[in-house]
N, C-alpha and C positions, 0 to 999 in steps of 0.2 A: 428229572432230578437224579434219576438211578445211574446215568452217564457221570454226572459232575461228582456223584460219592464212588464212583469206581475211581475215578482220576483223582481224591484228593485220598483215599483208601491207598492206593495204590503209592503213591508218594509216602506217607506214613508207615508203609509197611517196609519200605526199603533201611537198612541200617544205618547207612549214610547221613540219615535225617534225624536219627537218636544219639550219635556220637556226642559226647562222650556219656548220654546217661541211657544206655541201651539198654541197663537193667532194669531200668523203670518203663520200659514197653509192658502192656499187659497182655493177655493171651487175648487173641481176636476175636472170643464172644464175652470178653470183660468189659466194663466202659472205663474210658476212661474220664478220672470223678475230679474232685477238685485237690483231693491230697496227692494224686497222682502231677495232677497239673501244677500245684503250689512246688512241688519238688522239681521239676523242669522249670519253672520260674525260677528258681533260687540260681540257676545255671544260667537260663538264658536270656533272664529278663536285663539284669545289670550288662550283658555283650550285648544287648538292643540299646539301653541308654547309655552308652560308651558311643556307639555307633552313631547315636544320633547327635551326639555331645561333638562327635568328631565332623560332622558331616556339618553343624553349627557352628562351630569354632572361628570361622573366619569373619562373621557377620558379628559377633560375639565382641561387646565393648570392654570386656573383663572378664576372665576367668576365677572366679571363686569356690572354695572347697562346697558351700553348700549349693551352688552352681550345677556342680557335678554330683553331688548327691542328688538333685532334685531331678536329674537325667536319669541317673539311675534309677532312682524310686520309680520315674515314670514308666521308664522301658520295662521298669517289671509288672507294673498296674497295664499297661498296653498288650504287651507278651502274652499277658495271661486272659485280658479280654478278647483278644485278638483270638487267640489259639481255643478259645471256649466256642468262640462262635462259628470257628469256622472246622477246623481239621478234628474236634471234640463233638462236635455235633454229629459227621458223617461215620465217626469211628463207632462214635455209641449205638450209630443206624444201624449199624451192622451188627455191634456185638447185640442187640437186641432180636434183629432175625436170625443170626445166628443162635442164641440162647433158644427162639422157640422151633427153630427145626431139630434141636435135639429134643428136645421137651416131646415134641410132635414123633419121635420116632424110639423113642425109647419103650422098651416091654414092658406093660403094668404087671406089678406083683400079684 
């Protein structure tokens, strides 16, 4: 397991991958929670049901405005399931062993 959270750590840690919300990266022994994640939804969920709306489009009998809202809604309920379970899971692994080898090496008062 500790191979696949280095390679998906690793990915997340690059800027590349927060553009344009790279201010909403947390420090790497933070987790990241769900207001973190809701706010990256509001971004990337709606360019997911875009995406998938486009990628549908051709099989597609009619185009309607709530059509395209219900893409979007999804992309952003999927975005944010997606992204919990996968790249939120191994980020929080870490901010958590990170959290206790500080905890573990700090001088008691």
């Amino acid at each position: 397991m500790r191979p696949l959270e280095d390679f998906m750590n690793s990915l997340t840690d690059m800027d590349w991958g927060w553009w344009p919300v790279l201010f909403l990266r947390p420090p790497k022994d933070k987790d990241i929670d769900n207001i973190v994640l809701l706010k990256m939804t509001s971004f990337f969920g709606p360019v997911t049901g875009l995406l998938v709306f486009l990628v549908r489009l051709k099989r597609m009998a009619s185009v309607t405005a709530a059509g395209i809202a219900l893409h979007v809604l999804l992309g952003c309920v999927l975005f944010f399931l997606m992204y919990k379970v996968t790249f939120a899971v191994f980020w929080n692994r870490r901010a958590r062993r990170l959290r206790s080898n500080q905890t573990q090496y700090e001088p008691l008062a």
